[in-house]
C-alpha positions as CSV (number, residue, x, y, z in Angstrom):
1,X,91.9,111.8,120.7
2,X,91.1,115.0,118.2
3,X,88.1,114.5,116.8
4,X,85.9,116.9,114.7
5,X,84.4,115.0,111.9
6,X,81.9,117.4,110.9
7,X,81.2,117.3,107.3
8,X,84.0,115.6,105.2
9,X,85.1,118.5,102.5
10,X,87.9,119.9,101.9
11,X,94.9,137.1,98.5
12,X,96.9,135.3,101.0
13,X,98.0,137.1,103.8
14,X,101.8,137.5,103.8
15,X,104.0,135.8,106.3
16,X,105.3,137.9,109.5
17,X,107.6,139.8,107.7
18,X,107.1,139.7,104.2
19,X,104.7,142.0,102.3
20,X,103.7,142.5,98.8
21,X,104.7,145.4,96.7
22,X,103.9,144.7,93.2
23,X,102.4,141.8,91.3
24,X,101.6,138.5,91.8
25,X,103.6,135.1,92.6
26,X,106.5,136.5,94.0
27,X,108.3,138.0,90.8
28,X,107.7,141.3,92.2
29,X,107.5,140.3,96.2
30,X,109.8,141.7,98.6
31,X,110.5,139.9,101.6
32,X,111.5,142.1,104.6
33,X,112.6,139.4,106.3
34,X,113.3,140.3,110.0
35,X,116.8,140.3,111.6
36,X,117.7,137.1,112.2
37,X,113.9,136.4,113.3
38,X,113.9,132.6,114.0
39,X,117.3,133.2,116.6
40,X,115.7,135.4,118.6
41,X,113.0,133.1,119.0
42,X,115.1,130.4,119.4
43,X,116.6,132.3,122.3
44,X,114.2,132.9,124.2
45,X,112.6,129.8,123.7
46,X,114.8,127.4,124.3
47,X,116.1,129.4,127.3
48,X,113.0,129.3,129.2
49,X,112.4,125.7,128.4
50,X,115.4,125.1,130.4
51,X,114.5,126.7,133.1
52,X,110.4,126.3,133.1
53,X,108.3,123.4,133.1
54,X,107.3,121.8,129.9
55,X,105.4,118.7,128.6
56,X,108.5,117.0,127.4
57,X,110.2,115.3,124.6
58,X,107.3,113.3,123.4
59,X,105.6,116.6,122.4
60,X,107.8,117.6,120.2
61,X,106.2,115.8,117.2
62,X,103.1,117.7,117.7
63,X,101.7,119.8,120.2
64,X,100.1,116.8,122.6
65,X,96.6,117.3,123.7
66,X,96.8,118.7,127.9
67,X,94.7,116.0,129.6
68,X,92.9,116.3,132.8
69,X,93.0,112.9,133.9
70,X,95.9,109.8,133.7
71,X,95.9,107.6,131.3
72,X,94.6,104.7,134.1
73,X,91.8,107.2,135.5
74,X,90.6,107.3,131.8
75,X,91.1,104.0,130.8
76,X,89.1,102.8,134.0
77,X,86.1,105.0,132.8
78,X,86.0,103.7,129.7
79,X,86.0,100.1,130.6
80,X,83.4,101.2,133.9
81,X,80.9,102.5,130.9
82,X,81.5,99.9,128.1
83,X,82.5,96.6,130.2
84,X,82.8,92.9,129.0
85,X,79.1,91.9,127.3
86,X,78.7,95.4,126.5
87,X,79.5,94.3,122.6
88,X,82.1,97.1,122.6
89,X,85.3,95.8,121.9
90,X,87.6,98.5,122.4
91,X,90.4,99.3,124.9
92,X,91.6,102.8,125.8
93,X,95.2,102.8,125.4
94,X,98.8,105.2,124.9
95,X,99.5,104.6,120.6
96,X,101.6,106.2,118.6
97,X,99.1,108.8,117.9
98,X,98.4,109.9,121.5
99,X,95.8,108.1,123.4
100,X,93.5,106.0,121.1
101,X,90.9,102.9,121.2
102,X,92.6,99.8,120.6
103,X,91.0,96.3,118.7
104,X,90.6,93.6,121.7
105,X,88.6,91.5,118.8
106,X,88.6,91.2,114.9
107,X,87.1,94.2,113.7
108,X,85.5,93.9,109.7
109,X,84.4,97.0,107.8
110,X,81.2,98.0,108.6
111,X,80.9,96.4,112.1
112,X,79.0,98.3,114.7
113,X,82.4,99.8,117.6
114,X,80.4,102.0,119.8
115,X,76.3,103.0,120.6
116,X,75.8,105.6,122.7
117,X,71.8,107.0,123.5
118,X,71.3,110.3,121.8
119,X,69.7,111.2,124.4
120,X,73.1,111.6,125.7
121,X,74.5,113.8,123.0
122,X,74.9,117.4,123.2
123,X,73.7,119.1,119.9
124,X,72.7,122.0,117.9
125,X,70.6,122.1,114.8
126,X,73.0,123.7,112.2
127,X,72.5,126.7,109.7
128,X,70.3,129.6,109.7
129,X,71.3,131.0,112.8
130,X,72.9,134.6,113.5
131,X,75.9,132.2,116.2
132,X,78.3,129.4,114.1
133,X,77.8,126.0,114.9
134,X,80.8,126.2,117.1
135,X,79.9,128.9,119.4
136,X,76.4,127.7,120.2
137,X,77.6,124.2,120.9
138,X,79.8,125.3,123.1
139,X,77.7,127.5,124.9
140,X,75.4,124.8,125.3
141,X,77.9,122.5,126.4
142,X,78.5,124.9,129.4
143,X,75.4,124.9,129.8
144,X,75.0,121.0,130.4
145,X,78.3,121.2,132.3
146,X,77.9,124.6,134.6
147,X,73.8,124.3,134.8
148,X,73.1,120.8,135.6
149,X,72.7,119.5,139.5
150,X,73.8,116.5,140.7
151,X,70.7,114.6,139.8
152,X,70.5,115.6,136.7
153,X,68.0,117.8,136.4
154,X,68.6,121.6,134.6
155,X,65.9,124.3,135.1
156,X,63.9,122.3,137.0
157,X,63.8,119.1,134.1
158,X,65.3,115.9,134.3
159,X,68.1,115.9,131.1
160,X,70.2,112.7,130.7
161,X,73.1,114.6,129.2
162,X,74.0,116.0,132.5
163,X,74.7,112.5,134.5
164,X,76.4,111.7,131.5
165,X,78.9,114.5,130.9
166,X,79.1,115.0,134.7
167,X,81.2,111.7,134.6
168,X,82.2,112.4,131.2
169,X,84.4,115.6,132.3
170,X,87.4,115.0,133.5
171,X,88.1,113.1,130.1
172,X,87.8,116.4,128.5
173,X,91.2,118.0,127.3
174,X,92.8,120.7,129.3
175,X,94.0,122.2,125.9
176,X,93.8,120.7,122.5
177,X,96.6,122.3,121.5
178,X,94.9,123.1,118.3
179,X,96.7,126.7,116.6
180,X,93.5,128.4,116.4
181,X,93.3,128.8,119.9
182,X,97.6,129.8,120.0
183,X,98.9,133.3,120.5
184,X,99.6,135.2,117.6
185,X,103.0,135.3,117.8
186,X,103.0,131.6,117.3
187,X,100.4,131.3,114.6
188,X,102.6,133.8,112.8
189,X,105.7,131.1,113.2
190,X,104.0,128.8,110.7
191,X,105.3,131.4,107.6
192,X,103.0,129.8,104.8
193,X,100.6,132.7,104.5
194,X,97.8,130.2,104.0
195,X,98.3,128.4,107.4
196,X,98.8,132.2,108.8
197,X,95.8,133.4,107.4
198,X,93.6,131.3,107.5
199,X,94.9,130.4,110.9
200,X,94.1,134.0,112.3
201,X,91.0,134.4,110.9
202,X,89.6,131.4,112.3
203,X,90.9,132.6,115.9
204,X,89.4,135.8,115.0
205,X,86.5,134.8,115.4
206,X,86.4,132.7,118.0
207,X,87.9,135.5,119.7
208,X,84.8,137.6,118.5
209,X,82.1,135.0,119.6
210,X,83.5,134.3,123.1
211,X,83.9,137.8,123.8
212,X,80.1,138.6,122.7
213,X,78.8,136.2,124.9
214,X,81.2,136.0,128.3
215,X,79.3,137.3,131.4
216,X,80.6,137.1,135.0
217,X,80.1,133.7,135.4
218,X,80.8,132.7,131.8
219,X,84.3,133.9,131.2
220,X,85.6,134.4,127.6
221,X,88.4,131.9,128.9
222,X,85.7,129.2,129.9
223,X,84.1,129.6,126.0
224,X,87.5,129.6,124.3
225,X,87.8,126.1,126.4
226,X,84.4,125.5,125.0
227,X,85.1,126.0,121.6
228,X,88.3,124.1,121.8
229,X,86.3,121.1,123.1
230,X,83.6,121.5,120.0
231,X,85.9,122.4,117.4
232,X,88.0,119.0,117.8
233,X,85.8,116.9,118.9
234,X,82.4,117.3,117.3
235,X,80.4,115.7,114.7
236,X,78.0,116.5,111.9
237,X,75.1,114.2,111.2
238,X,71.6,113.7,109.5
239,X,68.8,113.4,112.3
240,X,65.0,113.6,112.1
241,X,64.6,116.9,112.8
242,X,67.3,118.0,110.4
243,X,71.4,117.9,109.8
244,X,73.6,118.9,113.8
245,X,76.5,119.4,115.4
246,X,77.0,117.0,118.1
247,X,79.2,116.2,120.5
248,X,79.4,112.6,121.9
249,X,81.0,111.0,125.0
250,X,83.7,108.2,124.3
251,X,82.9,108.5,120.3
252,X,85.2,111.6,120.7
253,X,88.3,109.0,121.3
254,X,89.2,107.8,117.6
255,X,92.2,109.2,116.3
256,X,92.4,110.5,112.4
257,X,93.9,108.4,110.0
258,X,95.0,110.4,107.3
259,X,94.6,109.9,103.2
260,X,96.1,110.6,100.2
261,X,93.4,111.5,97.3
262,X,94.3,107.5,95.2
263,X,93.5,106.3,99.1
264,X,90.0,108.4,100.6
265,X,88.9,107.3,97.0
266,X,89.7,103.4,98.0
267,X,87.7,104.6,101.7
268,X,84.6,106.3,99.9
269,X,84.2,102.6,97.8
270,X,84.9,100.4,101.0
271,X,82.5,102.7,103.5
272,X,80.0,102.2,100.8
273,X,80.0,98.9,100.3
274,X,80.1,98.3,104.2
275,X,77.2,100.2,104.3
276,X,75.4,98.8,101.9
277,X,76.2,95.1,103.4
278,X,74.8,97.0,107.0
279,X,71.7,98.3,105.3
280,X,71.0,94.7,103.5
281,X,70.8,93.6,107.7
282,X,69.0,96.8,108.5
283,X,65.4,94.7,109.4
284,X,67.4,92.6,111.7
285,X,69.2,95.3,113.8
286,X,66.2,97.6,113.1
287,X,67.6,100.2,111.0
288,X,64.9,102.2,109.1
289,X,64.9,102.1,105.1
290,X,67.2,105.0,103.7
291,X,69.1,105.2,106.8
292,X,72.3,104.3,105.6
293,X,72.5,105.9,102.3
294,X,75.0,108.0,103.7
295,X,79.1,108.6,103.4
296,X,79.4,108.9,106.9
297,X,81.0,106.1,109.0
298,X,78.8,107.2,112.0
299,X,74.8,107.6,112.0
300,X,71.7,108.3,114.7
301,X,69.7,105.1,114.0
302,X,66.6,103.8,115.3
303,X,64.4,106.9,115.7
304,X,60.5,104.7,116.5
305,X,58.5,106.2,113.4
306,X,55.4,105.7,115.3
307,X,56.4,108.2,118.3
308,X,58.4,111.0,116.4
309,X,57.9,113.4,119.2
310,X,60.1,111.4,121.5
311,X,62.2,110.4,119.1
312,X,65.8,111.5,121.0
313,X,64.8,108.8,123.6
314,X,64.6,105.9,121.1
315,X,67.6,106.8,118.5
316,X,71.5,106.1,119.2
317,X,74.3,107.7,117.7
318,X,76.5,104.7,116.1
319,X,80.0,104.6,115.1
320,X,80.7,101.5,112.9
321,X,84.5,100.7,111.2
322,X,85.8,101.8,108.1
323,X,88.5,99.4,107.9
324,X,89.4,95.8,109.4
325,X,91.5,95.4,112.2
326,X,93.0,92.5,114.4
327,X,93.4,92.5,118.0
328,X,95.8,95.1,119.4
329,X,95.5,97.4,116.3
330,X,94.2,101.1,116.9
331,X,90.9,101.5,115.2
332,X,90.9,104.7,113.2
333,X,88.1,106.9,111.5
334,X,89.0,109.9,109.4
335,X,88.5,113.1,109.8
336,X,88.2,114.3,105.8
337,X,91.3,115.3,103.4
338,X,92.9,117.4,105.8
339,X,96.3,119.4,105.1
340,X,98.6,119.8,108.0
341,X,97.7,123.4,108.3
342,X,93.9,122.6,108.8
343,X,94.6,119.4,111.3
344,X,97.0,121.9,113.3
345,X,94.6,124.7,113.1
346,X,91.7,122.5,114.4
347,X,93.0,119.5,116.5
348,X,96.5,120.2,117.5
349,X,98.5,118.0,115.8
350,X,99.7,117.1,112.0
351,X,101.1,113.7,110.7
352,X,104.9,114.2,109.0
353,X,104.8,112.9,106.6
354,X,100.7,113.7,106.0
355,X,99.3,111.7,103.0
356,X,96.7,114.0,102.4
357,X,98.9,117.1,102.1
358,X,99.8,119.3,99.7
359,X,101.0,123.0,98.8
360,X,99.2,125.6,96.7
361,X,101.2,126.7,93.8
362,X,98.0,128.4,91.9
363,X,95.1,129.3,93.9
364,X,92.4,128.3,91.4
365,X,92.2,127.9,87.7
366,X,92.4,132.1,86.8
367,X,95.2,132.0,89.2
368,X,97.6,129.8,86.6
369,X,96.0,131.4,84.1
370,X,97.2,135.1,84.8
371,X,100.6,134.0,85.6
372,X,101.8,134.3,82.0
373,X,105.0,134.9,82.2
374,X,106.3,131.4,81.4
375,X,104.0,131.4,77.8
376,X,106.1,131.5,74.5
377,X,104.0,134.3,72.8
378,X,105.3,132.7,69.6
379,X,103.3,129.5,70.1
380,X,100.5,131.7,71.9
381,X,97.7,133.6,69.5
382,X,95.2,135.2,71.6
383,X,92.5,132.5,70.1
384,X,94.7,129.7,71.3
385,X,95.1,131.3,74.4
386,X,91.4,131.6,74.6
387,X,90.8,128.4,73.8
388,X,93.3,127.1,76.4
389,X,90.9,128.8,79.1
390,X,87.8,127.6,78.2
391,X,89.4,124.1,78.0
392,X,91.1,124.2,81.5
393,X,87.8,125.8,82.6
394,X,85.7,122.7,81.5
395,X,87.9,120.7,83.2
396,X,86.0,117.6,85.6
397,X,88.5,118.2,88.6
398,X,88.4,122.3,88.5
399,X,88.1,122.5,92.3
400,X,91.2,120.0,92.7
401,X,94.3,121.7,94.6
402,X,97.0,122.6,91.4
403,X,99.0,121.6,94.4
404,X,103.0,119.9,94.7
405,X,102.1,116.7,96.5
406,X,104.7,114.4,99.2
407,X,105.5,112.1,96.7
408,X,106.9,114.5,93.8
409,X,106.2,114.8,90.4
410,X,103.9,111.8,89.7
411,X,102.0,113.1,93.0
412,X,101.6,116.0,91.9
413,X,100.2,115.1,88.2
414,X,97.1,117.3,88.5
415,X,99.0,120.5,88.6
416,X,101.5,119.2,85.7
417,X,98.3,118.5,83.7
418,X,96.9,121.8,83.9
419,X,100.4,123.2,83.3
420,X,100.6,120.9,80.6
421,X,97.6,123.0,78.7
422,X,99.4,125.9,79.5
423,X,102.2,125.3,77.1
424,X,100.5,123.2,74.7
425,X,101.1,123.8,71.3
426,X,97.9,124.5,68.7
427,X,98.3,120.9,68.1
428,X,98.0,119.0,70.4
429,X,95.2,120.5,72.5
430,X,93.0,117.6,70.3
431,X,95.2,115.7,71.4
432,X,94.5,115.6,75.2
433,X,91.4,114.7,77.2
434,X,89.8,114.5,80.3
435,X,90.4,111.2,81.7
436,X,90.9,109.4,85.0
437,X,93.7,108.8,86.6
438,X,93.2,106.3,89.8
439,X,96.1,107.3,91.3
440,X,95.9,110.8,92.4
441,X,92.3,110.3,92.9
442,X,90.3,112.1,89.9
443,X,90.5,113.0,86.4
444,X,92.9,115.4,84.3
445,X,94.6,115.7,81.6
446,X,96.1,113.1,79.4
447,X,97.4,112.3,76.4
448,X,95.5,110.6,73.9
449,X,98.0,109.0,71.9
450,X,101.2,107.1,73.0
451,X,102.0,104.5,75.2
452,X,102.2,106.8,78.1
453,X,99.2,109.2,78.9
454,X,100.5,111.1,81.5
455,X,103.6,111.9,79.6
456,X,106.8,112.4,81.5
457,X,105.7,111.7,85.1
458,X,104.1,108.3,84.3
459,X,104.5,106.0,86.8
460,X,106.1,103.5,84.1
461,X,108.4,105.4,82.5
462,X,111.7,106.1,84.4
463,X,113.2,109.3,82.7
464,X,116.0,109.3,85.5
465,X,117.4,106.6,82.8
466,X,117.7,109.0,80.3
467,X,119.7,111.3,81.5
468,X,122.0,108.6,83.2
469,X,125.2,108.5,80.7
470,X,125.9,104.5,81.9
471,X,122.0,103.9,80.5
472,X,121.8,102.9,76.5
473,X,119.8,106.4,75.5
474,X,119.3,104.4,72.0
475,X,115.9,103.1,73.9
476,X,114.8,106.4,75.3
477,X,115.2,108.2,71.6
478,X,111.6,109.9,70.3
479,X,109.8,107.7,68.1
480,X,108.3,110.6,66.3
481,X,108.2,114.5,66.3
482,X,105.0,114.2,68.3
483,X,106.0,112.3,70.7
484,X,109.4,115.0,70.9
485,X,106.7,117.9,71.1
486,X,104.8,116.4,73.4
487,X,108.0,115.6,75.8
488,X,108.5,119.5,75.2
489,X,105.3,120.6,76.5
490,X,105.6,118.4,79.3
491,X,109.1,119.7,80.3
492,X,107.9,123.2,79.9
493,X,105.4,122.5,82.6
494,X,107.7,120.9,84.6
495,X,109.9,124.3,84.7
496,X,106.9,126.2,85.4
497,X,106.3,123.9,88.7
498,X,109.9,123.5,89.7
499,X,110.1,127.9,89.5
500,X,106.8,128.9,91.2
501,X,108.2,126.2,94.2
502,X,111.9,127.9,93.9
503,X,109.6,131.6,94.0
504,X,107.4,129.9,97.4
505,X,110.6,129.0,99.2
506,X,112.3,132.2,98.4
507,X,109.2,134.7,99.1
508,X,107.0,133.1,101.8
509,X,109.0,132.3,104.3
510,X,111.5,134.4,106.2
511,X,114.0,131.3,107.4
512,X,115.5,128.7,105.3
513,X,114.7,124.9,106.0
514,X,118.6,124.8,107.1
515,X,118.1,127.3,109.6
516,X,114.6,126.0,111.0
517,X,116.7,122.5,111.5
518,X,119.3,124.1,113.8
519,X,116.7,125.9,115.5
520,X,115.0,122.6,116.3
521,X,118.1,120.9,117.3
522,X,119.3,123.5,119.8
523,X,115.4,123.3,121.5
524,X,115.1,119.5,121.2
525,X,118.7,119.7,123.2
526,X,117.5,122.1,125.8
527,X,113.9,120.0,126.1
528,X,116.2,116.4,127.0
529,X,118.2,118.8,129.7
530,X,114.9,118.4,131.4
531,X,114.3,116.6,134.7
532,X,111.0,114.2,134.9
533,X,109.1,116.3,137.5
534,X,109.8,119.6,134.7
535,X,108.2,118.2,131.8
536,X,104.2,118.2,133.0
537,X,103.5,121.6,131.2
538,X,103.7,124.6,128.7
539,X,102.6,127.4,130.7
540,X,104.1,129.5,127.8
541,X,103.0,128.0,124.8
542,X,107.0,126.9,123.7
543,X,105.7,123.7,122.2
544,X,103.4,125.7,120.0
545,X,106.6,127.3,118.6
546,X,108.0,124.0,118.2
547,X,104.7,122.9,116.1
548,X,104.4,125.7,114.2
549,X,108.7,125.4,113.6
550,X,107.9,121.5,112.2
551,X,104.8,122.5,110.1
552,X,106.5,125.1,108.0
553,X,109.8,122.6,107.9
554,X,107.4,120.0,106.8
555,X,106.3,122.5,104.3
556,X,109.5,122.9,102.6
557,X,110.5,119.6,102.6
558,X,107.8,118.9,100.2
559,X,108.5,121.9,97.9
560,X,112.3,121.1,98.3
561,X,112.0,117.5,97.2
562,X,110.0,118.3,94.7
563,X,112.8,120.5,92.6
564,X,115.7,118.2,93.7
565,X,113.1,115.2,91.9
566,X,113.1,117.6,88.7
567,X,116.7,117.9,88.9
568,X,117.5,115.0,89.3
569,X,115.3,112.4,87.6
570,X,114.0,114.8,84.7
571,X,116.9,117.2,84.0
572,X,114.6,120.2,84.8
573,X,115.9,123.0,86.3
574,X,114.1,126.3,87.7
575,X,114.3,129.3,85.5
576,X,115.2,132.6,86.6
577,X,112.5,135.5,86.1
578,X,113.8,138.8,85.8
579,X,111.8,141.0,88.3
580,X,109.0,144.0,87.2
581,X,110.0,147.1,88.8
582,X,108.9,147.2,92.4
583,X,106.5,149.9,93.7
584,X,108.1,152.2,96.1
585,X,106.1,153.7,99.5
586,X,106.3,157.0,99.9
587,X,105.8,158.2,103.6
């Protein structure tokens, strides 16, 4: 139901509160953490969900799109536009996920679910204009909606969009619920300065564009509505006349399926080979040459090459299947590696757990590298530290997240692997290379000797035995003094990890995970006090607070498993950092 699939990619600003005084990663933070600032929240929050309406329990695992329409209203649409003999075999129905289309037939990878006429879509040419994509898709879907008469015509021209959307409309989401478009306040309960940040500037400038081009007729409330609509629900994709954002009735419908990095890797090989086994058809469905070559589920096809001025009234946009599926299965596209943050920011709603999310512990290679406080300058010359950098540098996966993973330590192997440089020894920097690994997704570092190339967090090797006093240790003793060092470095990485998480928990965010959960219990107790007829809405944005509340629990949950793991399983415990002096402010 939350659908922006544009283009599949992928000095934080503190958290309310918190402010930074001295040097980086939280050594010299201080966190001015408010008095008691979730419990006056909670207060207030659950208090007026008591006594105001709300949209009920079911939200409280995301914040639930606001529809327009019932679910039978919208179902009946659907089935009006694509009936029986319509080769369209999907069924609107209430999932797990919200609404979503449903199999009704055996679906196979690659296998054509929806056509709809271009000449129906809504789009914008993107790049190399003063207006974002965003804004001037949605201005121009007001325009199709607020312009356009009853027989379609705009200005005096017949445009097909108009019919279309006309009847299209009510299936249009009050409110997406996405956090770009929350209050501040709210935005600012998420605590991870990355999700705050980033979260804020995107509603920045929404905020900036709506206001810039409201009028009397066109509110800045009617764009922000606008912008909700395209920001959740549009699509980027290769036509004649150059790459646009579109937006497409009923394609709009699939829900996200989301990806850990070993998984969109399995996706990227299956889409491709679908697409290849489409393209071998292509004469027979009349798909021009090239047309396909593309890592994009969904496609405008069958422009006539022979009339390329009308092309828009030849060409259909086309959605085909990633995956199989059986009858009664929801049918799923994905939206790109998405963190929680970004899916909340854009469509509303986040997974728990989220397969394709993961935390920053270093913002980028020069990040890890400047935190040096956890080198041995024993073991460090300034060559070999020099040396270290350029190696990390030439690294394949340099862009990859150094991230803590759900999953722990093995998860989370990239980041060890880069730590793992950082505490190498002169020594064994030769022997390490550049390898893949399948099952976080890409390459990094390994070991080139021993049976186990990514060291302690292998998936084979089951440390927890070794420091199990009921195990035989005889079987987990060193073979040799490198494979000792090399256990070393590995464990000196794994304290590095397990003290920047202990340094996130402690300095970005103003409320424990303990405290969060009783905040959440006392709402979720006041939200089930609810009659029926007083959970329709959220005239107050509550159930943003209860989204932004589970994000930033969902956050810590990750980081806190991910110590306990060390703890536990690997005998590695955080290390306490003395402090730098703090600056002081002088008023």
């Amino acid at each position: 139901v939350k659908v922006d699939v544009r283009r599949m990619s992928t000095a934080s600003a503190g958290s309310s509160g918190s402010f930074v005084i001295g040097a980086r990663h939280g050594y010299a933070r201080r966190t001015a953490l408010r008095s008691s600032p979730g419990r006056r929240r909670l207060s207030t929050c659950a208090g007026k969900l008591s006594q105001r309406k709300t949209r009920g329990y079911r939200g409280l695992s995301v914040v639930a799109e606001q529809h327009g329409i019932s679910l039978e209203d919208a179902r009946a649409l659907f089935s009006k536009r694509f009936c029986k003999g319509s080769g369209v075999h999907l069924e609107l129905q209430e999932t797990p996920t919200g609404r979503g289309l449903v199999a009704t037939a055996p679906v196979a990878p690659g296998d054509v679910l929806i056509t709809v006429p271009w000449r129906e879509a809504i789009h914008v040419l993107e790049d190399g204009y003063s207006d974002g994509d965003d804004l001037r898709l949605a201005l121009e879907l007001l325009h199709v909606l607020d312009d356009g008469d009853e027989d379609g015509y705009i200005d005096g021209e017949y445009d097909a969009r108009v019919k279309s959307w006309r009847k299209y409309r009510p299936m249009l989401p009050v409110s997406t619920g996405a956090a770009a478009f929350w209050c501040v306040d709210n935005i600012r309960e998420l605590q991870f300065p990355e999700a705050v940040e980033k979260t804020l500037t995107q509603r920045a400038e929404f905020m900036a564009g709506a206001m810039r081009h409201s009028n009397d007729s066109r509110t800045k409330k009617k764009i922000m509505w606008a912008l909700q609509q395209v920001h959740s629900r549009s699509f980027s994709v290769m036509t004649p006349r150059g790459r646009a954002r579109c937006l497409v009735p009923y394609v709009d419908l699939f829900n996200h399926r989301p990806e850990s990095p070993k998984e969109a890797r399995m996706t990227d090989e299956l889409l491709q080979r679908a697409l290849r086994k489409a393209f071998t058809r292509g004469s027979e469905e009349g798909i021009n040459d090239g047309e396909w070559a593309s890592a994009e589920p969904w496609q405008v096809v069958g422009p006539d090459p022979e009339d390329p001025e009308n092309w828009e009234e030849s060409a259909v946009f086309q959605m085909r299947s990633i995956w199989a599926y059986e009858p009664g299965e929801e049918v799923f596209i994905t939206y790109g590696h998405e963190t929680s943050a970004e899916l909340l920011m854009s469509y509303g709603f986040f997974p728990d757990p989220n397969d394709g999310e993961f935390v920053k512990v270093y913002e980028n290679v020069q990040d890890l590298i400047d935190d040096d406080r956890f080198m041995d300058e024993e073991l460090n010359s300034p060559a070999l530290q020099m040396e270290k950098e350029q190696f990390m540098w030439s690294m394949l996966a340099v862009e990859a997240p150094l991230a803590i993973r759900p999953g722990g330590v093995r998860e989370s192997a990239h980041l060890l692997s880069a730590l793992r440089v950082v505490h190498a020894r002169e020594n064994q920097l030769a022997a390490m290379r550049d390898d893949d690994v399948p099952r976080i997704g890409h390459s990094t570092f390994v070991w080139t000797e021993g049976d186990e190339p990514c060291g302690m967090w292998d998936p084979d090797r089951f440390l927890s035995c070794f420091f199990d006093e009921s195990c035989d240790s005889d079987e987990w003793l060193w073979d040799d003094d490198d494979a000792r060092d090399r256990d070393a470095t590995d464990r000196a990485a794994l304290v590095q990890a397990c003290t920047r998480c202990e340094e996130i928990l402690r300095d970005d965010f103003a409320t424990t995970l303990e405290e969060d959960q009783v905040m959440l219990d006392e709402i979720e107790e006041a939200i089930r006090g609810l009659s029926p007829e007083e959970a329709d809405e959220d005239p107050e944005g509550h159930l943003e607070y209860v989204a932004a509340l589970r994000y930033r629990m969902s956050v810590k949950r990750i980081l806190r498993d991910f110590i306990s793991e060390c703890k536990r399983a690997y005998g590695v415990e955080a290390e306490a950092w003395k402090a730098e002096p703090e600056f002081e402010y002088i008023e």
